[in-house]
VOVEXVEX-551523 format. One record per residue: residue number from 1; residue in three letters; x, y, z of N, C-alpha, C in turn. Coordinates in Angstrom, 1 decimal. Each point is the difference from the previous one (the first is absolute). Layout:
VOVEXVEX-551523
{r NUM "ALA" {X Y Z} {X Y Z} {X Y Z}}
...
end
This chain:
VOVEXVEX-551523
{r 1 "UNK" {-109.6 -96.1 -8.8} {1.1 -0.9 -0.2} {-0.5 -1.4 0.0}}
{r 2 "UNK" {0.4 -0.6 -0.9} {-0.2 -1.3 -0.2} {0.3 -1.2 0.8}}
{r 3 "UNK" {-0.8 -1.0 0.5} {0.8 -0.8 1.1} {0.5 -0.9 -0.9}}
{r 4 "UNK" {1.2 -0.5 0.8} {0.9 -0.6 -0.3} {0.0 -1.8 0.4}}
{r 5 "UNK" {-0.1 -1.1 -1.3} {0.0 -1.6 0.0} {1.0 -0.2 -0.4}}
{r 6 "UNK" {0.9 -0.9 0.9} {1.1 -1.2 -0.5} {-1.0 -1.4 -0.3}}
{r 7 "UNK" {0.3 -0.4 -0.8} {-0.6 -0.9 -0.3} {1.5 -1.3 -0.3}}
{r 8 "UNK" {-0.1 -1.0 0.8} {1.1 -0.9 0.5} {-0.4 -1.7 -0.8}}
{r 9 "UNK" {0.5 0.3 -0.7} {-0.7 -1.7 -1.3} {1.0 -0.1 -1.3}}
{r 10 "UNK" {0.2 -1.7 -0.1} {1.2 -0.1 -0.6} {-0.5 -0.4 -1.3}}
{r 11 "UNK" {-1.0 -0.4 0.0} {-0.8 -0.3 -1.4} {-0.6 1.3 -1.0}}
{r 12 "UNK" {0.9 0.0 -1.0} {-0.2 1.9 -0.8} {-1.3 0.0 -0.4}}
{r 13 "UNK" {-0.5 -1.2 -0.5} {-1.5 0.1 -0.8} {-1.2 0.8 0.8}}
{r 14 "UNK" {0.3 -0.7 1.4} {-1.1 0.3 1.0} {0.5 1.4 0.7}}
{r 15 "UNK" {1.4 0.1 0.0} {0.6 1.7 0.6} {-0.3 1.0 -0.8}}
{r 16 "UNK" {0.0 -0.3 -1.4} {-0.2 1.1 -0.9} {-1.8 0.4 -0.3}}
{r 17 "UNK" {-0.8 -1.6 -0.2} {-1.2 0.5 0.0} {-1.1 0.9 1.6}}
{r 18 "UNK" {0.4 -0.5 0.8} {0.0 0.6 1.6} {0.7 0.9 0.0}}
{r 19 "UNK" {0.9 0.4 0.0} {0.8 1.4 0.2} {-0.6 1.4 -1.5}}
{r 20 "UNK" {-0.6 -0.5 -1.0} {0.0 0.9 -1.0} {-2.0 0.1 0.5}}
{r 21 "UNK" {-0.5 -0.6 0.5} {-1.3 0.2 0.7} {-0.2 0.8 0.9}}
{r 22 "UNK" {1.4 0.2 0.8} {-0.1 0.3 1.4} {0.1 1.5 -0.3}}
{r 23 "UNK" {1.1 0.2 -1.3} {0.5 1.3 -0.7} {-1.1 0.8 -0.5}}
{r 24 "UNK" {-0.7 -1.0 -0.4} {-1.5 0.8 -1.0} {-1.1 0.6 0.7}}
{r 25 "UNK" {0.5 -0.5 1.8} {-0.8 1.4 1.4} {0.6 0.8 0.4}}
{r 26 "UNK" {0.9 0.3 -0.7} {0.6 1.0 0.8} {1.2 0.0 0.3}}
{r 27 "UNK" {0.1 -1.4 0.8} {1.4 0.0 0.7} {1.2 0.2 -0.6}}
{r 28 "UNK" {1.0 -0.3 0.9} {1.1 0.3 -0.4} {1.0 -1.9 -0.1}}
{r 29 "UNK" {0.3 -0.3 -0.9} {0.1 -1.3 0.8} {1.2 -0.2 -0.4}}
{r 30 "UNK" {1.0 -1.3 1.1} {0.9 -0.3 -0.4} {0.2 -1.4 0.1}}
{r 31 "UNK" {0.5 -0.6 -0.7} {0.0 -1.6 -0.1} {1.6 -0.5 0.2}}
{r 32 "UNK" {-0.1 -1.5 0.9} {1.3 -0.4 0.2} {0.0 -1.5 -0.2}}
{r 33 "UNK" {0.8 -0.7 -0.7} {0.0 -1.5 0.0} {0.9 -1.1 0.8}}
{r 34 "UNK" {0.3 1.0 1.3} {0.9 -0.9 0.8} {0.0 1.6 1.1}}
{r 35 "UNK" {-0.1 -1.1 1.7} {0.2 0.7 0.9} {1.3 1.4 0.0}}
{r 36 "UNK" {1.2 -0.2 -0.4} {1.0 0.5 -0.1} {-0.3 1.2 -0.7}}
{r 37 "UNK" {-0.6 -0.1 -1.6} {-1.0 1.0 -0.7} {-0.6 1.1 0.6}}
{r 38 "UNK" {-0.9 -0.7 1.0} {-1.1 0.3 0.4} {0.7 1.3 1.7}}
{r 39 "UNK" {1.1 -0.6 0.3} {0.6 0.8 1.2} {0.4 1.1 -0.4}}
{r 40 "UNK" {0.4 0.2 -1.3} {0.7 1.2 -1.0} {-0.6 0.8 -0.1}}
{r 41 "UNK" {-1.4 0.2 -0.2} {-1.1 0.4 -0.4} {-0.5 0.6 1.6}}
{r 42 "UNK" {0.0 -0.7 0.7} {-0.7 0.3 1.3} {0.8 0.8 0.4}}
{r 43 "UNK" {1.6 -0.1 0.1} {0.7 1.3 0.8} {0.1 1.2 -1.1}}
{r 44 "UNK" {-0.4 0.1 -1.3} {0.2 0.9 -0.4} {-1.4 0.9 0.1}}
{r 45 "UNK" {-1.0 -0.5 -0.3} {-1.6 0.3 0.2} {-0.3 -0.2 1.4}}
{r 46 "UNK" {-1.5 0.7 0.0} {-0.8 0.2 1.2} {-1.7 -1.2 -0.6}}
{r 47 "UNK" {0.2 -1.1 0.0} {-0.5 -1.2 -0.3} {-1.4 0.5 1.0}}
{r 48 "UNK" {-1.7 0.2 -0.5} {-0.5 -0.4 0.7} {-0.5 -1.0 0.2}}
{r 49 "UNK" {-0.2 -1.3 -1.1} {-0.5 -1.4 -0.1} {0.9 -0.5 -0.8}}
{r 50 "UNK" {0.4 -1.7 0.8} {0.5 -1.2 -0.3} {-0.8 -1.0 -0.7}}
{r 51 "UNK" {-0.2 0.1 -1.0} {-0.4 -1.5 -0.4} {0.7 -1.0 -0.1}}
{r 52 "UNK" {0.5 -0.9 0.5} {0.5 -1.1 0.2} {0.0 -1.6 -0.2}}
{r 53 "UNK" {0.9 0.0 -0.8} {0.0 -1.8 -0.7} {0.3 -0.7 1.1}}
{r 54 "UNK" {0.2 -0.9 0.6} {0.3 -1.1 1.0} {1.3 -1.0 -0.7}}
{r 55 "UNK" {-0.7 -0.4 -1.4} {0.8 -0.7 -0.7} {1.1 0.8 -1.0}}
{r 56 "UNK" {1.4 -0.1 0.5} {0.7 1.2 -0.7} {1.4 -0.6 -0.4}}
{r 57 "UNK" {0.7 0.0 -0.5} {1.3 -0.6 -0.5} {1.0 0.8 1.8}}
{r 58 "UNK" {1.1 -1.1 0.1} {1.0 0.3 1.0} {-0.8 0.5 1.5}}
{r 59 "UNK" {-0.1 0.6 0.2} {-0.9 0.6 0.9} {-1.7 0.2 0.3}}
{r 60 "UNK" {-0.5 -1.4 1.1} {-1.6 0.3 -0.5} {-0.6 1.3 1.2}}
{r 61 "UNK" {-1.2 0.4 -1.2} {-0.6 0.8 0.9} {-0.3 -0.4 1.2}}
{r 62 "UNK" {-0.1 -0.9 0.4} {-0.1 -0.1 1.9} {0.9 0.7 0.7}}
{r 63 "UNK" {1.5 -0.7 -0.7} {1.1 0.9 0.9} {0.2 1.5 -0.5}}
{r 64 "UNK" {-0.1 0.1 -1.4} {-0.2 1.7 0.3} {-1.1 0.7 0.6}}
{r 65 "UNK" {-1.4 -0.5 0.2} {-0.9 0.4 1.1} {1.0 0.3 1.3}}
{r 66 "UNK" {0.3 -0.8 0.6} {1.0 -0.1 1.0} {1.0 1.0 0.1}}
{r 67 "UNK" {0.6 0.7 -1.1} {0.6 0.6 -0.1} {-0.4 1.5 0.3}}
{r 68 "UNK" {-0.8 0.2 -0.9} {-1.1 1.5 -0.1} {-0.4 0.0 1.4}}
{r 69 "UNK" {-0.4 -1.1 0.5} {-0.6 0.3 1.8} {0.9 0.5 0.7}}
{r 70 "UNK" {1.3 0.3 -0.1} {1.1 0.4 0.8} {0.3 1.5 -0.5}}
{r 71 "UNK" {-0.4 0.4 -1.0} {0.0 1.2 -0.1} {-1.0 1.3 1.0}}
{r 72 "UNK" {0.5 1.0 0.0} {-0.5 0.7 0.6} {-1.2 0.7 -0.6}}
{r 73 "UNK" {0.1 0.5 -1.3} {-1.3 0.4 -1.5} {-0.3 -1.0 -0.7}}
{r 74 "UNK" {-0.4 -0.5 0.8} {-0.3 -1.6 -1.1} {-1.5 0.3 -0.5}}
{r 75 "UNK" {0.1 -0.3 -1.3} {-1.6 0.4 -0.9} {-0.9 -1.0 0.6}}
{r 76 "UNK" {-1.1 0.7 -0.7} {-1.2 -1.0 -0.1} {0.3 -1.5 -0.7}}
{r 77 "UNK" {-0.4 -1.2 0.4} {0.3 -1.1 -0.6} {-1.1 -0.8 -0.5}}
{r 78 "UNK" {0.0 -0.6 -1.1} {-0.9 -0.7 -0.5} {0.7 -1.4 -0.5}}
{r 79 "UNK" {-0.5 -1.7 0.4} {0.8 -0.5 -0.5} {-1.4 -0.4 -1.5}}
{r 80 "UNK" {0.8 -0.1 -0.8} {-0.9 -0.3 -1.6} {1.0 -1.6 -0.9}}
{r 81 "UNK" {-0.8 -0.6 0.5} {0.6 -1.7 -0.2} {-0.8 -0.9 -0.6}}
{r 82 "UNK" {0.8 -1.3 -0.7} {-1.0 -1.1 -0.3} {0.3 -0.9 0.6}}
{r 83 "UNK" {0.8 0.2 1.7} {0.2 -1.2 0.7} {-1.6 0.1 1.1}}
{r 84 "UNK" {-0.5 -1.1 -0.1} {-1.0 0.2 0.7} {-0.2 -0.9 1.4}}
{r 85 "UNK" {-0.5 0.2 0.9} {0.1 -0.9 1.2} {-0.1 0.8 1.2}}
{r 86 "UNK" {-0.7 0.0 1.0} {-0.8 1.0 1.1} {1.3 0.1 1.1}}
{r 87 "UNK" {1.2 -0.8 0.0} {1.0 0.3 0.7} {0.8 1.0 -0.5}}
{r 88 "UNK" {0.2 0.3 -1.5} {0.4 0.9 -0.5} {-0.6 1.4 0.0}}
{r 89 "UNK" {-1.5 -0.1 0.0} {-0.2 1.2 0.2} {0.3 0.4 1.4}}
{r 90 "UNK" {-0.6 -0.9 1.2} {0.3 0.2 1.0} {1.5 0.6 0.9}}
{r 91 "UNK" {1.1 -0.8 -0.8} {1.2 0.3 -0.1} {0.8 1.3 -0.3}}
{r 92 "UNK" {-0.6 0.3 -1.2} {0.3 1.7 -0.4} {-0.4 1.1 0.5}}
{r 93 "UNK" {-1.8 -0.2 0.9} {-0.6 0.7 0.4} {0.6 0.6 1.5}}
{r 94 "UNK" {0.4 -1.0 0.9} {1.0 -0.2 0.8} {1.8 1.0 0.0}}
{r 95 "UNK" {-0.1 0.0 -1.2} {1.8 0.4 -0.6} {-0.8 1.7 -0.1}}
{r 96 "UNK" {-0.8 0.0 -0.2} {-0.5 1.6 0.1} {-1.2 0.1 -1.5}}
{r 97 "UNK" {0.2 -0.8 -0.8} {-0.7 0.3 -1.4} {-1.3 0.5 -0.2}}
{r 98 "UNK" {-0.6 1.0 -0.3} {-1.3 0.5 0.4} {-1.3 -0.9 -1.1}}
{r 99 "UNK" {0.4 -0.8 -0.5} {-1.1 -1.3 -0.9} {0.7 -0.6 -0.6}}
{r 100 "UNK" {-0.5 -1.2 -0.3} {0.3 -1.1 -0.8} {-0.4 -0.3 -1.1}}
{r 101 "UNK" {0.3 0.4 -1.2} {-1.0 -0.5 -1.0} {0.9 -0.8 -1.1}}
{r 102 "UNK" {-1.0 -1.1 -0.9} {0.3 -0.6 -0.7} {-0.3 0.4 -1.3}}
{r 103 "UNK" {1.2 -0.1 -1.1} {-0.6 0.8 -0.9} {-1.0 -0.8 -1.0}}
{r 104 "UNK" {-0.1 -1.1 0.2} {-1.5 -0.8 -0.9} {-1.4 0.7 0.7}}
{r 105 "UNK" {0.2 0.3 1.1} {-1.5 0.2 0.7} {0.0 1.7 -0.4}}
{r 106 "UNK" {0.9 0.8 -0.8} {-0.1 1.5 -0.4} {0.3 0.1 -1.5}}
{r 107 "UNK" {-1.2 1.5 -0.7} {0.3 -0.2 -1.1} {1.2 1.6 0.3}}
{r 108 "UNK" {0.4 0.7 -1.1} {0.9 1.0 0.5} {-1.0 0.8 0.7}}
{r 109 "UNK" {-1.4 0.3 -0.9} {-0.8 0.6 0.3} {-0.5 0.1 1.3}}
{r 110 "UNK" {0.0 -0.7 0.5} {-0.2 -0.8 1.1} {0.9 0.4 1.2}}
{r 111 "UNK" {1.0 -0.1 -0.5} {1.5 0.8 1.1} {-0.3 1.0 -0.4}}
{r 112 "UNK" {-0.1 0.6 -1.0} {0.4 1.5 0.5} {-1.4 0.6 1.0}}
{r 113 "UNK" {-1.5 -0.4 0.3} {-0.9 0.4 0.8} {0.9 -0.3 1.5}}
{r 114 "UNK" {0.7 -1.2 0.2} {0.8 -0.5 1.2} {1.3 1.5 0.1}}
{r 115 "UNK" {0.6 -0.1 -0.6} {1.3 1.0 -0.2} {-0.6 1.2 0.5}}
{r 116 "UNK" {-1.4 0.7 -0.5} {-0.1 1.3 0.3} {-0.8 0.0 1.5}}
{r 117 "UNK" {-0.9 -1.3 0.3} {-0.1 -0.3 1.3} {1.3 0.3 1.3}}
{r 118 "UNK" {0.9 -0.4 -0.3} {1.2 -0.2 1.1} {0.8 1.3 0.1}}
{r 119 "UNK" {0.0 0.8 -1.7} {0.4 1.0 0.3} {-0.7 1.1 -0.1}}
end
Protein backbone atom coordinates (compact mmCIF):
# COMPACT_ATOMS: atom_id res chain seq x y z
CA UNK A 1 0.00 0.00 0.00
CA UNK A 2 1.20 3.20 -0.89
CA UNK A 3 1.98 5.87 1.75
CA UNK A 4 0.04 8.51 1.81
CA UNK A 5 1.43 12.90 1.26
CA UNK A 6 -0.78 15.95 1.88
CA UNK A 7 1.07 18.32 0.50
CA UNK A 8 -0.29 21.93 2.05
CA UNK A 9 1.02 25.06 -0.52
CA UNK A 10 -0.98 27.73 -2.04
CA UNK A 11 1.31 28.43 -4.88
CA UNK A 12 0.08 25.77 -7.91
CA UNK A 13 3.34 26.03 -9.92
CA UNK A 14 5.44 24.74 -6.98
CA UNK A 15 2.30 22.22 -5.72
CA UNK A 16 1.93 20.76 -8.99
CA UNK A 17 5.68 20.39 -9.87
CA UNK A 18 6.45 18.84 -6.06
CA UNK A 19 3.42 16.88 -5.79
CA UNK A 20 3.66 15.27 -9.54
CA UNK A 21 7.56 14.23 -8.34
CA UNK A 22 6.40 12.95 -5.20
CA UNK A 23 3.72 10.78 -7.54
CA UNK A 24 6.47 9.51 -9.85
CA UNK A 25 7.73 7.31 -6.30
CA UNK A 26 5.17 5.78 -5.70
CA UNK A 27 3.16 7.71 -3.53
CA UNK A 28 -0.11 8.46 -3.25
CA UNK A 29 -0.34 12.21 -2.94
CA UNK A 30 -2.81 14.82 -2.12
CA UNK A 31 -2.49 18.54 -2.43
CA UNK A 32 -4.30 21.43 -0.70
CA UNK A 33 -4.04 25.23 -1.15
CA UNK A 34 -5.55 26.48 2.01
CA UNK A 35 -5.67 24.99 5.62
CA UNK A 36 -9.47 24.38 5.40
CA UNK A 37 -8.57 22.23 2.02
CA UNK A 38 -6.14 20.55 3.59
CA UNK A 39 -8.56 19.43 6.94
CA UNK A 40 -11.01 17.79 4.21
CA UNK A 41 -8.49 15.62 3.09
CA UNK A 42 -7.08 14.75 6.51
CA UNK A 43 -10.48 13.56 7.95
CA UNK A 44 -11.27 11.77 5.06
CA UNK A 45 -7.67 9.98 4.50
CA UNK A 46 -5.21 8.25 6.66
CA UNK A 47 -2.36 11.14 5.90
CA UNK A 48 1.05 9.69 6.66
CA UNK A 49 3.22 12.95 5.79
CA UNK A 50 2.45 16.83 5.97
CA UNK A 51 4.33 18.88 3.93
CA UNK A 52 3.63 22.16 4.96
CA UNK A 53 3.66 25.85 3.68
CA UNK A 54 3.93 28.34 6.66
CA UNK A 55 2.95 31.10 4.26
CA UNK A 56 -0.76 30.27 3.24
CA UNK A 57 -3.76 32.59 2.33
CA UNK A 58 -6.52 33.06 5.56
CA UNK A 59 -5.02 30.66 7.79
CA UNK A 60 -1.06 30.41 8.37
CA UNK A 61 0.59 27.22 8.78
CA UNK A 62 1.75 27.96 12.22
CA UNK A 63 -1.78 28.01 13.50
CA UNK A 64 -2.84 25.02 11.59
CA UNK A 65 0.44 23.33 13.05
CA UNK A 66 -1.29 24.17 16.20
CA UNK A 67 -4.21 22.78 15.24
CA UNK A 68 -3.01 19.15 13.99
CA UNK A 69 -1.09 19.05 17.52
CA UNK A 70 -4.50 18.73 19.29
CA UNK A 71 -5.40 15.87 17.34
CA UNK A 72 -5.20 12.63 18.60
CA UNK A 73 -3.71 10.81 14.90
CA UNK A 74 -1.90 13.57 13.95
CA UNK A 75 0.62 12.62 10.95
CA UNK A 76 4.05 12.99 10.44
CA UNK A 77 4.90 16.78 9.94
CA UNK A 78 7.19 18.42 7.81
CA UNK A 79 7.24 22.24 7.55
CA UNK A 80 8.51 22.98 3.62
CA UNK A 81 8.84 27.06 3.42
CA UNK A 82 10.62 30.01 2.05
CA UNK A 83 10.19 31.86 5.33
CA UNK A 84 13.56 31.61 6.71
CA UNK A 85 14.86 32.52 10.15
CA UNK A 86 16.19 30.01 13.17
CA UNK A 87 13.13 31.20 15.39
CA UNK A 88 10.99 29.76 12.85
CA UNK A 89 12.47 26.73 12.57
CA UNK A 90 12.81 26.58 16.18
CA UNK A 91 9.18 27.51 16.59
CA UNK A 92 7.56 24.78 14.52
CA UNK A 93 9.89 22.25 15.82
CA UNK A 94 8.44 23.05 19.28
CA UNK A 95 4.56 22.95 17.77
CA UNK A 96 5.54 19.17 17.10
CA UNK A 97 6.99 19.49 13.26
CA UNK A 98 9.45 16.70 12.68
CA UNK A 99 11.99 19.23 10.15
CA UNK A 100 12.23 22.33 8.77
CA UNK A 101 13.09 22.81 5.44
CA UNK A 102 13.37 25.52 2.96
CA UNK A 103 12.55 24.92 -0.38
CA UNK A 104 15.62 27.01 -2.11
CA UNK A 105 18.04 24.82 -0.08
CA UNK A 106 16.06 21.38 -1.83
CA UNK A 107 15.89 20.23 -5.31
CA UNK A 108 12.46 17.80 -5.64
CA UNK A 109 15.08 15.34 -6.03
CA UNK A 110 16.38 16.08 -3.09
CA UNK A 111 13.02 15.85 -1.04
CA UNK A 112 12.04 12.94 -2.12
CA UNK A 113 15.62 11.10 -0.57
CA UNK A 114 14.20 13.30 2.77
CA UNK A 115 10.37 12.09 2.28
CA UNK A 116 11.42 8.36 1.99
CA UNK A 117 13.92 9.07 5.01
CA UNK A 118 10.96 10.09 7.50
CA UNK A 119 8.81 7.56 6.09
Amino acid sequence: MAKKILFVEDEKLIREMYSQRIADEGFKVFTASTTDKAEKILKKEKIDLVLLDLLLPRESGFDYLKRINKKNDKPLIVVLTNLEGEEYRKTTKEMGAKDYLLKTDYTPSELMKLIKKFL
